[in-house]
N, C-alpha and C positions, 0 to 999 in steps of 0.2 A: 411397722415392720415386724415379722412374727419370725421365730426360729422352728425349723422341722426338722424332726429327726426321724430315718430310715434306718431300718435294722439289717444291715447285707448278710449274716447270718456269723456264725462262731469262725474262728481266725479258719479254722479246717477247712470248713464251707467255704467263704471267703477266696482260698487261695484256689478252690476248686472251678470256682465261677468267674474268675478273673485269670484263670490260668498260665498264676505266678508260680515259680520265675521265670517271668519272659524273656526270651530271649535276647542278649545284647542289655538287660537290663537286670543280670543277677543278685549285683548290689541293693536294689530298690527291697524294702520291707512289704510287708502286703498292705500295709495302711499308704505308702506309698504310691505302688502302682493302683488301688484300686481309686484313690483320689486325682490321680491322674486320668484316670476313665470316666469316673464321676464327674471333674471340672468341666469335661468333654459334653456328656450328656447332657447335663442340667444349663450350663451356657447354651448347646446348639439350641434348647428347648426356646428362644430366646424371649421371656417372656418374662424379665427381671427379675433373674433369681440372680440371689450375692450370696457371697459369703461360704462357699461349698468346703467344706472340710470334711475327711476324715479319719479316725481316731477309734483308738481300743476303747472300751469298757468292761472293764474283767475281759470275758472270756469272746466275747460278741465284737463285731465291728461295726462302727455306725459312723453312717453319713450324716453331715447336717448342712442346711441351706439355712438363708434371711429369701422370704416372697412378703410384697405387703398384702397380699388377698389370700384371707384365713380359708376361705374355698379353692381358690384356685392351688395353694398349695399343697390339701388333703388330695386333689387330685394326684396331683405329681407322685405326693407318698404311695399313693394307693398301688397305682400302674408301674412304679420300678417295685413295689414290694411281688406283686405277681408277677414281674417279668424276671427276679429273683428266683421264687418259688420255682418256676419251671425251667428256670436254666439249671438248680442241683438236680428236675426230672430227665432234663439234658444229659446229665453229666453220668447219672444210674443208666441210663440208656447206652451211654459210651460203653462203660465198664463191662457191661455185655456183651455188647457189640465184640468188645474185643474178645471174650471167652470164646470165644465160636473159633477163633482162629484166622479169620479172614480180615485182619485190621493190617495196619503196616508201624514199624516202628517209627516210620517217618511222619506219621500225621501224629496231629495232636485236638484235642478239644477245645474247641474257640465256641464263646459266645458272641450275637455283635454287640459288639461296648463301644461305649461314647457314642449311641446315635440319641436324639431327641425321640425320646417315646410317647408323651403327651401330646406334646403338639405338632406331631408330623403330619403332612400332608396328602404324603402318598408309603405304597410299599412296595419295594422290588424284592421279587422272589427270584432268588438263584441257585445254584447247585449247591457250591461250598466254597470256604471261602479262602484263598490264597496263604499259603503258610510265612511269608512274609511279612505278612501282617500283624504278625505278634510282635515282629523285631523293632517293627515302626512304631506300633501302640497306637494304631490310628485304623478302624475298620473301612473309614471313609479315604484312605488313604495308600489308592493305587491307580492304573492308570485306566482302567477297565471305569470306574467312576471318575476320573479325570474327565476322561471322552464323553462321559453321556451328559457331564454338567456342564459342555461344552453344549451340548444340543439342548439343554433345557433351556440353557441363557441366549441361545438364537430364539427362542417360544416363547421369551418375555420375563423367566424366571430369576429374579433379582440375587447379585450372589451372596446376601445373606441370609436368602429361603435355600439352598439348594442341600443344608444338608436335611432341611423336612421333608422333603423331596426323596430322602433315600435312606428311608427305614428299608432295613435291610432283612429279609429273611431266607436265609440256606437253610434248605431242607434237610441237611445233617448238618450238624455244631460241629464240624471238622474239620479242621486245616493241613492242607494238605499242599504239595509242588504243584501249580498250576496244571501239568504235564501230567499228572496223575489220575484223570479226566476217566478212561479208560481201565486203571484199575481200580480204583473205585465204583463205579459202575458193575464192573465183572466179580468185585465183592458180595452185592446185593445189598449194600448200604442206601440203595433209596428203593428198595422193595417192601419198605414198611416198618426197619427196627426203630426206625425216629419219625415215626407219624405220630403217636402221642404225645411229642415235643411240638413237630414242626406244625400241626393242625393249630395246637393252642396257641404255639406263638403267634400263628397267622392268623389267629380270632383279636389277640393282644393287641397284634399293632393296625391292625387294619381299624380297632375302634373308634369311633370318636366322642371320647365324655359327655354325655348328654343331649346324643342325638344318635337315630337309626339310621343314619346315612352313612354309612362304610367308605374308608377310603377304598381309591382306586388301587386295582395292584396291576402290577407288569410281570406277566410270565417272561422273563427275559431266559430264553435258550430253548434248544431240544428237550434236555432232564426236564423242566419243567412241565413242557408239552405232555411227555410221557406221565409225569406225576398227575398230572389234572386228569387226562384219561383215565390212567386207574383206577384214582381216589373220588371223582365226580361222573365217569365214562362217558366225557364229553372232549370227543376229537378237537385241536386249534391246530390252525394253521396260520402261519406270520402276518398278523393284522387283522384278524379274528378277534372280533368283539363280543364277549359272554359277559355271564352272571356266576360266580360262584357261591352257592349256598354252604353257609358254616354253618360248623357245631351250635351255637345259639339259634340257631333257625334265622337270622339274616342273611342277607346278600349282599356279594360285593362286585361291582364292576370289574371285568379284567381285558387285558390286552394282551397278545402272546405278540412277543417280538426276536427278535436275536439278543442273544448275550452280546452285550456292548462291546467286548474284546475279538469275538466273531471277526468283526469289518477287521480289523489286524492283518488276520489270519490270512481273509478272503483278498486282501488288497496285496500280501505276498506269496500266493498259492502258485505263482507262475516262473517265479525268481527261476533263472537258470534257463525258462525257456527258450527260443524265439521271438521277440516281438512282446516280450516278459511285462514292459512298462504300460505298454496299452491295453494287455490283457488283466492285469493287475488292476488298473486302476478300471477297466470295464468293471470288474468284478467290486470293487471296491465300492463303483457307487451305484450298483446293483444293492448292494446292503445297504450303502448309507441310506437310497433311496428310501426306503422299507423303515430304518433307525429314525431319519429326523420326521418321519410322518407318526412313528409313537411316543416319541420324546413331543411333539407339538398335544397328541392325545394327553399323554403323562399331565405335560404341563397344565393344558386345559382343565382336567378334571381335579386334577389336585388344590386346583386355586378357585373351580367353582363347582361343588360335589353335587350339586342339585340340577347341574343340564344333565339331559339325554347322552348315555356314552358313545350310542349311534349315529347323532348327529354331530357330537365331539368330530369322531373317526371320517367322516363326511366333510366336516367343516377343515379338520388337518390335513386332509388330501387334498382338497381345495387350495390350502395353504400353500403348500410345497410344486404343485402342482406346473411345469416349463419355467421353474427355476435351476437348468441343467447347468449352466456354465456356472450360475454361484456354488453348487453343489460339488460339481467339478474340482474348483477351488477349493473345496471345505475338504474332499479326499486326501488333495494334494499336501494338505496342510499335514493333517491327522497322521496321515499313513507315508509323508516324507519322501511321494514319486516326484521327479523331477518334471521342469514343466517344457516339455516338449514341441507341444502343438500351439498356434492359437485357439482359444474357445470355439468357435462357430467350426472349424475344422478338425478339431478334436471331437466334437460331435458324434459329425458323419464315421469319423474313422469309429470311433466307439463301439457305433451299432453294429460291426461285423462281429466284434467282439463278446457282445453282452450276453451273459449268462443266460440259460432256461431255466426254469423255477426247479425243476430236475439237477440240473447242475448245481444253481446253491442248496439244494438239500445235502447232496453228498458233499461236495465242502464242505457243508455243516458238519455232518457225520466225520468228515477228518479231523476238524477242528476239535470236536471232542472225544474221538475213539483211535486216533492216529498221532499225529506228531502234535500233541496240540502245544505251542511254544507257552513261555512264560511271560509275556508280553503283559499281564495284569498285572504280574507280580513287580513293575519296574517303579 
Protein backbone atom coordinates (compact mmCIF):
# COMPACT_ATOMS: atom_id res chain seq x y z
CA UNK A 1 0.00 0.00 0.00
CA UNK A 2 1.54 3.36 -1.04
CA UNK A 3 0.51 7.03 0.33
CA UNK A 4 -0.22 9.92 -2.47
CA UNK A 5 -0.30 13.14 -1.97
CA UNK A 6 -2.21 15.94 -4.01
CA UNK A 7 -1.44 19.50 -3.78
CA UNK A 8 -5.23 21.34 -4.00
CA UNK A 9 -3.42 24.65 -3.97
CA UNK A 10 -2.63 27.58 -1.06
CA UNK A 11 -5.68 27.80 1.74
CA UNK A 12 -6.79 31.14 -0.92
CA UNK A 13 -7.05 28.87 -3.78
CA UNK A 14 -8.31 26.06 -1.94
CA UNK A 15 -11.44 27.98 -0.69
CA UNK A 16 -11.72 29.41 -4.23
CA UNK A 17 -12.14 25.93 -5.85
CA UNK A 18 -14.24 24.43 -3.26
CA UNK A 19 -16.34 27.49 -2.81
CA UNK A 20 -16.25 27.62 0.88
CA UNK A 21 -18.25 28.62 2.92
CA UNK A 22 -20.98 26.62 1.75
CA UNK A 23 -23.89 27.15 2.48
CA UNK A 24 -25.66 25.63 5.54
CA UNK A 25 -22.12 24.54 6.43
CA UNK A 26 -20.30 27.96 7.63
CA UNK A 27 -18.82 26.30 10.55
CA UNK A 28 -16.81 23.68 8.43
CA UNK A 29 -12.90 24.91 7.98
CA UNK A 30 -11.71 24.52 4.45
CA UNK A 31 -9.64 21.51 5.29
CA UNK A 32 -12.90 20.29 6.26
CA UNK A 33 -15.32 20.83 3.39
CA UNK A 34 -12.64 20.26 0.82
CA UNK A 35 -12.12 16.61 2.56
CA UNK A 36 -15.61 16.05 2.41
CA UNK A 37 -15.55 16.54 -1.43
CA UNK A 38 -12.38 14.63 -1.76
CA UNK A 39 -13.89 11.32 0.33
CA UNK A 40 -16.60 11.85 -2.27
CA UNK A 41 -14.40 11.70 -5.48
CA UNK A 42 -11.72 9.42 -4.75
CA UNK A 43 -14.37 6.66 -3.18
CA UNK A 44 -16.89 7.21 -6.21
CA UNK A 45 -13.46 6.43 -8.33
CA UNK A 46 -14.08 2.92 -6.79
CA UNK A 47 -11.03 1.51 -7.31
CA UNK A 48 -9.42 0.89 -3.67
CA UNK A 49 -8.43 3.94 -2.73
CA UNK A 50 -8.26 4.29 1.65
CA UNK A 51 -7.33 6.38 3.75
CA UNK A 52 -8.39 10.08 2.08
CA UNK A 53 -7.40 12.94 4.19
CA UNK A 54 -6.96 16.40 4.18
CA UNK A 55 -4.76 18.71 6.03
CA UNK A 56 -2.67 22.21 5.98
CA UNK A 57 0.94 22.14 5.27
CA UNK A 58 2.22 25.69 5.90
CA UNK A 59 0.48 27.56 3.67
CA UNK A 60 -0.82 24.85 0.89
CA UNK A 61 -3.60 22.24 1.35
CA UNK A 62 -3.09 18.68 0.65
CA UNK A 63 -5.05 15.77 0.02
CA UNK A 64 -3.67 12.25 0.60
CA UNK A 65 -4.86 8.84 -0.22
CA UNK A 66 -3.49 4.84 0.59
CA UNK A 67 -3.83 2.96 -3.57
CA UNK A 68 -1.85 -0.42 -3.59
CA UNK A 69 -0.84 0.15 -7.49
CA UNK A 70 2.12 2.76 -7.50
CA UNK A 71 0.70 3.48 -11.39
CA UNK A 72 -2.59 3.43 -10.85
CA UNK A 73 -2.32 5.93 -8.37
CA UNK A 74 0.09 8.60 -10.21
CA UNK A 75 -2.75 8.49 -12.41
CA UNK A 76 -5.36 9.56 -9.92
CA UNK A 77 -2.73 12.38 -8.80
CA UNK A 78 -2.29 13.54 -12.18
CA UNK A 79 -6.01 14.02 -13.39
CA UNK A 80 -7.39 15.84 -9.97
CA UNK A 81 -4.07 17.85 -10.18
CA UNK A 82 -5.33 19.38 -13.76
CA UNK A 83 -8.79 19.22 -12.95
CA UNK A 84 -7.50 21.55 -10.06
CA UNK A 85 -5.49 23.76 -12.35
CA UNK A 86 -8.38 24.57 -14.50
CA UNK A 87 -11.02 24.98 -12.08
CA UNK A 88 -8.80 28.33 -10.49
CA UNK A 89 -9.06 29.04 -14.74
CA UNK A 90 -12.67 28.54 -13.86
CA UNK A 91 -12.76 30.76 -11.17
CA UNK A 92 -10.44 33.93 -13.08
CA UNK A 93 -13.17 33.41 -15.70
CA UNK A 94 -15.95 34.03 -13.15
CA UNK A 95 -14.34 37.28 -11.70
CA UNK A 96 -14.76 38.61 -15.17
CA UNK A 97 -17.50 37.41 -16.00
CA UNK A 98 -18.79 39.44 -13.25
CA UNK A 99 -17.01 42.82 -14.20
CA UNK A 100 -18.98 43.23 -17.30
CA UNK A 101 -22.02 43.67 -14.99
CA UNK A 102 -24.22 41.00 -16.33
CA UNK A 103 -23.78 38.31 -13.39
CA UNK A 104 -26.44 38.13 -10.52
CA UNK A 105 -25.77 38.43 -6.90
CA UNK A 106 -27.58 35.17 -6.65
CA UNK A 107 -25.35 32.88 -8.45
CA UNK A 108 -22.18 31.75 -7.25
CA UNK A 109 -19.11 29.73 -8.59
CA UNK A 110 -19.53 25.95 -8.43
CA UNK A 111 -17.08 23.52 -9.62
CA UNK A 112 -18.41 19.65 -10.04
CA UNK A 113 -16.79 18.20 -6.65
CA UNK A 114 -16.93 14.68 -5.58
CA UNK A 115 -17.49 13.21 -8.91
CA UNK A 116 -14.93 10.22 -9.93
CA UNK A 117 -12.57 11.67 -12.50
CA UNK A 118 -10.21 8.78 -13.42
CA UNK A 119 -12.42 6.18 -13.84
CA UNK A 120 -15.61 7.46 -15.05
CA UNK A 121 -17.30 5.95 -17.71
CA UNK A 122 -19.23 8.32 -19.42
CA UNK A 123 -19.83 12.52 -19.40
CA UNK A 124 -22.92 14.53 -19.19
CA UNK A 125 -22.83 17.90 -20.52
CA UNK A 126 -25.35 20.46 -18.99
CA UNK A 127 -25.96 24.02 -18.70
CA UNK A 128 -25.33 24.84 -15.04
CA UNK A 129 -25.66 23.57 -12.14
CA UNK A 130 -28.43 24.10 -9.50
CA UNK A 131 -27.57 26.46 -6.52
CA UNK A 132 -28.70 23.94 -4.15
CA UNK A 133 -26.29 22.08 -4.54
CA UNK A 134 -23.79 23.80 -2.53
CA UNK A 135 -26.11 23.43 0.62
CA UNK A 136 -26.19 19.61 0.00
CA UNK A 137 -22.42 19.23 -0.71
CA UNK A 138 -23.28 16.60 -3.18
CA UNK A 139 -23.01 17.58 -7.01
CA UNK A 140 -24.48 14.14 -7.67
CA UNK A 141 -27.25 14.97 -5.46
CA UNK A 142 -30.54 16.16 -6.90
CA UNK A 143 -33.42 15.01 -8.63
CA UNK A 144 -32.60 15.80 -12.27
CA UNK A 145 -29.75 12.83 -11.53
CA UNK A 146 -31.97 10.96 -9.35
CA UNK A 147 -34.30 10.41 -12.53
CA UNK A 148 -31.83 9.59 -15.20
CA UNK A 149 -30.06 6.96 -12.67
CA UNK A 150 -33.33 5.58 -12.64
CA UNK A 151 -33.07 4.98 -16.51
CA UNK A 152 -29.49 3.83 -16.36
CA UNK A 153 -30.35 0.95 -13.81
CA UNK A 154 -33.52 -0.10 -16.27
CA UNK A 155 -30.19 -0.38 -19.20
CA UNK A 156 -28.33 -2.76 -16.78
CA UNK A 157 -26.24 -0.05 -15.09
CA UNK A 158 -25.36 -1.52 -11.48
CA UNK A 159 -25.98 1.13 -8.66
CA UNK A 160 -22.40 1.11 -7.75
CA UNK A 161 -21.38 2.26 -11.43
CA UNK A 162 -23.85 4.98 -11.71
CA UNK A 163 -21.93 7.70 -10.26
CA UNK A 164 -19.13 6.95 -13.29
CA UNK A 165 -21.72 7.28 -15.28
CA UNK A 166 -22.22 11.08 -14.45
CA UNK A 167 -19.02 13.07 -14.83
CA UNK A 168 -20.58 16.02 -15.05
CA UNK A 169 -19.73 19.01 -17.20
CA UNK A 170 -21.80 22.58 -17.14
CA UNK A 171 -20.68 24.64 -19.46
CA UNK A 172 -20.41 27.62 -16.93
CA UNK A 173 -19.05 26.82 -13.30
CA UNK A 174 -22.15 28.54 -12.02
CA UNK A 175 -24.81 28.01 -9.63
CA UNK A 176 -27.53 29.45 -9.96
CA UNK A 177 -32.00 28.92 -8.99
CA UNK A 178 -32.90 26.33 -11.26
CA UNK A 179 -35.59 29.11 -12.70
CA UNK A 180 -32.79 31.30 -13.67
CA UNK A 181 -32.53 29.18 -16.98
CA UNK A 182 -33.50 32.38 -18.97
CA UNK A 183 -31.50 35.04 -17.26
CA UNK A 184 -28.74 33.39 -17.62
CA UNK A 185 -28.89 32.81 -21.21
CA UNK A 186 -30.00 36.61 -21.83
CA UNK A 187 -26.53 37.31 -19.89
CA UNK A 188 -24.50 35.71 -22.57
CA UNK A 189 -22.80 33.61 -20.16
CA UNK A 190 -22.64 30.54 -22.72
CA UNK A 191 -21.60 32.76 -25.58
CA UNK A 192 -18.01 31.93 -25.04
CA UNK A 193 -16.79 33.88 -21.52
CA UNK A 194 -16.14 30.06 -20.22
CA UNK A 195 -15.19 28.13 -23.36
CA UNK A 196 -11.45 28.11 -22.22
CA UNK A 197 -12.73 26.41 -19.05
CA UNK A 198 -15.59 24.39 -20.23
CA UNK A 199 -13.66 23.03 -23.74
CA UNK A 200 -10.67 21.80 -21.38
CA UNK A 201 -12.79 20.29 -18.90
CA UNK A 202 -14.62 18.39 -21.58
CA UNK A 203 -11.10 17.17 -23.02
CA UNK A 204 -10.36 16.20 -18.99
CA UNK A 205 -13.07 14.12 -18.46
CA UNK A 206 -13.97 12.72 -21.53
CA UNK A 207 -10.33 11.09 -21.31
CA UNK A 208 -9.37 7.75 -20.76
CA UNK A 209 -5.63 7.12 -19.27
CA UNK A 210 -4.01 5.26 -21.78
CA UNK A 211 -6.26 4.85 -24.49
CA UNK A 212 -7.73 6.96 -27.53
CA UNK A 213 -10.90 5.96 -27.12
CA UNK A 214 -12.96 8.85 -25.50
CA UNK A 215 -15.88 8.50 -23.37
CA UNK A 216 -19.14 8.87 -24.61
CA UNK A 217 -20.91 12.26 -23.76
CA UNK A 218 -24.57 13.30 -23.63
CA UNK A 219 -25.61 16.59 -24.79
CA UNK A 220 -28.40 16.65 -22.40
CA UNK A 221 -30.81 19.89 -23.25
CA UNK A 222 -31.37 22.70 -25.75
CA UNK A 223 -28.02 25.09 -24.23
CA UNK A 224 -26.11 22.29 -25.21
CA UNK A 225 -27.51 21.85 -28.74
CA UNK A 226 -26.85 25.52 -29.24
CA UNK A 227 -23.28 25.14 -27.73
CA UNK A 228 -22.24 22.24 -30.07
CA UNK A 229 -23.52 24.36 -33.09
CA UNK A 230 -21.44 27.28 -32.35
CA UNK A 231 -18.46 25.64 -31.05
CA UNK A 232 -18.34 22.53 -33.86
CA UNK A 233 -21.27 24.12 -36.34
CA UNK A 234 -22.84 20.90 -36.24
CA UNK A 235 -26.70 21.04 -35.94
CA UNK A 236 -28.26 17.91 -33.23
CA UNK A 237 -31.40 17.25 -32.92
CA UNK A 238 -32.91 14.71 -29.84
CA UNK A 239 -31.15 11.41 -30.74
CA UNK A 240 -28.74 12.53 -33.03
CA UNK A 241 -25.60 10.68 -33.09
CA UNK A 242 -22.29 12.65 -33.79
CA UNK A 243 -18.54 12.83 -33.20
CA UNK A 244 -17.14 15.71 -31.62
CA UNK A 245 -13.64 16.55 -32.27
CA UNK A 246 -11.46 18.20 -29.23
CA UNK A 247 -8.84 20.30 -28.69
CA UNK A 248 -6.27 17.37 -28.74
CA UNK A 249 -7.33 16.32 -32.16
CA UNK A 250 -9.50 13.38 -30.77
CA UNK A 251 -12.98 12.36 -31.00
CA UNK A 252 -15.71 11.76 -28.93
CA UNK A 253 -18.92 10.11 -29.46
CA UNK A 254 -22.16 12.24 -28.49
CA UNK A 255 -25.82 12.00 -28.11
CA UNK A 256 -27.98 15.10 -27.90
CA UNK A 257 -30.92 14.21 -25.69
CA UNK A 258 -33.20 16.32 -23.19
CA UNK A 259 -32.11 17.61 -19.94
CA UNK A 260 -33.38 14.81 -17.58
CA UNK A 261 -35.57 17.40 -15.43
CA UNK A 262 -37.30 18.30 -19.15
CA UNK A 263 -39.84 15.21 -18.64
CA UNK A 264 -40.90 17.16 -15.15
CA UNK A 265 -41.81 20.03 -16.81
CA UNK A 266 -43.27 18.28 -19.87
CA UNK A 267 -45.43 15.76 -17.93
CA UNK A 268 -47.07 19.06 -15.82
CA UNK A 269 -47.22 21.51 -18.80
CA UNK A 270 -51.10 21.03 -18.89
CA UNK A 271 -51.95 21.30 -14.96
CA UNK A 272 -55.17 23.47 -14.86
CA UNK A 273 -56.23 22.43 -18.20
CA UNK A 274 -58.96 20.19 -19.45
CA UNK A 275 -58.30 16.62 -19.59
CA UNK A 276 -54.87 18.02 -17.81
CA UNK A 277 -53.87 14.11 -16.54
CA UNK A 278 -53.94 12.65 -20.10
CA UNK A 279 -52.37 15.34 -21.74
CA UNK A 280 -49.73 15.34 -19.25
CA UNK A 281 -48.81 12.20 -19.09
CA UNK A 282 -49.08 11.99 -23.34
CA UNK A 283 -46.53 14.62 -23.11
CA UNK A 284 -44.61 13.03 -20.54
CA UNK A 285 -43.87 9.90 -22.38
CA UNK A 286 -43.41 11.59 -25.54
CA UNK A 287 -40.07 12.53 -23.53
CA UNK A 288 -39.63 9.72 -21.60
CA UNK A 289 -39.77 8.01 -24.96
CA UNK A 290 -36.80 9.79 -26.44
CA UNK A 291 -34.95 9.73 -22.37
CA UNK A 292 -34.84 5.96 -21.90
CA UNK A 293 -33.65 5.21 -25.59
CA UNK A 294 -30.46 7.61 -24.64
CA UNK A 295 -30.05 6.55 -21.24
CA UNK A 296 -30.09 2.70 -22.85
CA UNK A 297 -27.27 4.50 -25.62
CA UNK A 298 -25.60 6.18 -22.36
CA UNK A 299 -25.42 2.95 -20.77
CA UNK A 300 -24.23 0.94 -23.63
CA UNK A 301 -21.40 2.89 -24.56
CA UNK A 302 -20.19 3.86 -21.32
CA UNK A 303 -19.74 0.00 -20.36
CA UNK A 304 -18.41 -0.81 -23.86
CA UNK A 305 -16.47 2.30 -25.58
CA UNK A 306 -15.24 0.17 -28.49
CA UNK A 307 -18.92 -0.72 -30.29
CA UNK A 308 -20.15 1.57 -33.23
CA UNK A 309 -22.19 4.53 -31.44
CA UNK A 310 -24.66 3.97 -34.47
CA UNK A 311 -25.40 0.74 -34.07
CA UNK A 312 -25.45 1.43 -29.96
CA UNK A 313 -28.55 4.10 -31.01
CA UNK A 314 -29.97 1.20 -33.41
CA UNK A 315 -29.74 -1.53 -30.99
CA UNK A 316 -31.38 1.08 -28.02
CA UNK A 317 -34.44 1.76 -30.24
CA UNK A 318 -34.74 -1.73 -30.79
CA UNK A 319 -34.74 -1.99 -27.06
CA UNK A 320 -37.26 0.22 -26.00
CA UNK A 321 -39.06 -0.38 -28.89
CA UNK A 322 -43.71 -1.42 -28.04
CA UNK A 323 -42.76 -1.32 -24.58
CA UNK A 324 -45.78 1.32 -24.15
CA UNK A 325 -47.56 0.19 -21.14
CA UNK A 326 -44.22 -0.45 -19.20
CA UNK A 327 -43.24 3.00 -20.16
CA UNK A 328 -46.49 4.18 -19.28
CA UNK A 329 -45.93 2.92 -15.75
CA UNK A 330 -42.29 4.35 -15.45
CA UNK A 331 -44.17 8.18 -16.16
CA UNK A 332 -46.66 7.39 -13.78
CA UNK A 333 -44.11 6.63 -11.26
CA UNK A 334 -41.56 9.61 -12.11
CA UNK A 335 -43.96 12.45 -12.68
CA UNK A 336 -46.71 11.24 -9.72
CA UNK A 337 -50.05 11.20 -12.51
CA UNK A 338 -52.55 9.16 -11.00
CA UNK A 339 -53.56 6.05 -12.67
CA UNK A 340 -56.51 6.49 -14.35
CA UNK A 341 -57.01 4.19 -17.15
CA UNK A 342 -56.19 0.52 -17.69
CA UNK A 343 -52.93 0.20 -19.96
CA UNK A 344 -54.34 -1.12 -23.34
CA UNK A 345 -56.99 1.77 -22.99
CA UNK A 346 -54.76 4.23 -21.91
CA UNK A 347 -53.08 3.63 -25.11
CA UNK A 348 -55.61 4.44 -27.65
CA UNK A 349 -56.72 7.47 -25.40
CA UNK A 350 -53.12 8.59 -25.50
CA UNK A 351 -52.69 8.89 -29.22
CA UNK A 352 -55.29 11.85 -29.51
CA UNK A 353 -53.12 13.40 -27.25
CA UNK A 354 -49.42 12.99 -28.27
CA UNK A 355 -47.28 15.69 -28.85
CA UNK A 356 -45.58 16.76 -32.47
CA UNK A 357 -41.96 17.03 -32.47
CA UNK A 358 -42.94 21.01 -32.89
CA UNK A 359 -44.80 21.00 -29.78
CA UNK A 360 -41.97 19.38 -27.70
CA UNK A 361 -39.55 21.88 -28.93
CA UNK A 362 -41.51 24.73 -27.72
CA UNK A 363 -41.99 23.13 -24.32
CA UNK A 364 -38.67 22.70 -24.41
CA UNK A 365 -38.14 26.29 -25.06
CA UNK A 366 -40.52 27.01 -21.94
CA UNK A 367 -38.92 24.68 -19.87
CA UNK A 368 -35.80 26.74 -20.28
CA UNK A 369 -36.73 30.50 -21.25
CA UNK A 370 -40.26 30.52 -19.38
CA UNK A 371 -41.27 29.39 -16.04
CA UNK A 372 -38.85 26.78 -15.91
CA UNK A 373 -39.65 25.30 -12.09
CA UNK A 374 -37.06 24.06 -9.59
CA UNK A 375 -37.97 20.49 -9.70
CA UNK A 376 -33.85 19.63 -9.90
CA UNK A 377 -33.15 21.49 -7.14
CA UNK A 378 -35.43 19.08 -4.80
Amino acid sequence: MATFSIRIGSKEETALLFSHPNEGHELESIEETAEHYMADSLNREAASITNVSVSAAGTDIIVTFDHPDAAVGKLVVARYLSFFELGLKGADLYREFQKTGKSSPKWRFLLPLGLPLEFGSAVEIMDFPPISLIKKQDYLNSKTTNRWWELLQLNGVGPAELARFSCIVDIVPVAAPANDGKVLDSSGIYDGPFDAYSMKLLELFSDRSNSTRRRPLMALGLPIRKWIQRLWSQPMGILDVGTLKLPSGEEAPVIASNHPSFFFYAASAYDGQPGADAKNLAAGLAVMKQDIIAAAWHAELGANPDIDPIQALIDSKAKWVARDPELIELVRKQAGIPKLFEPLILIEKLREFQPSPAELLELEKQFYYGNRSSLDEE
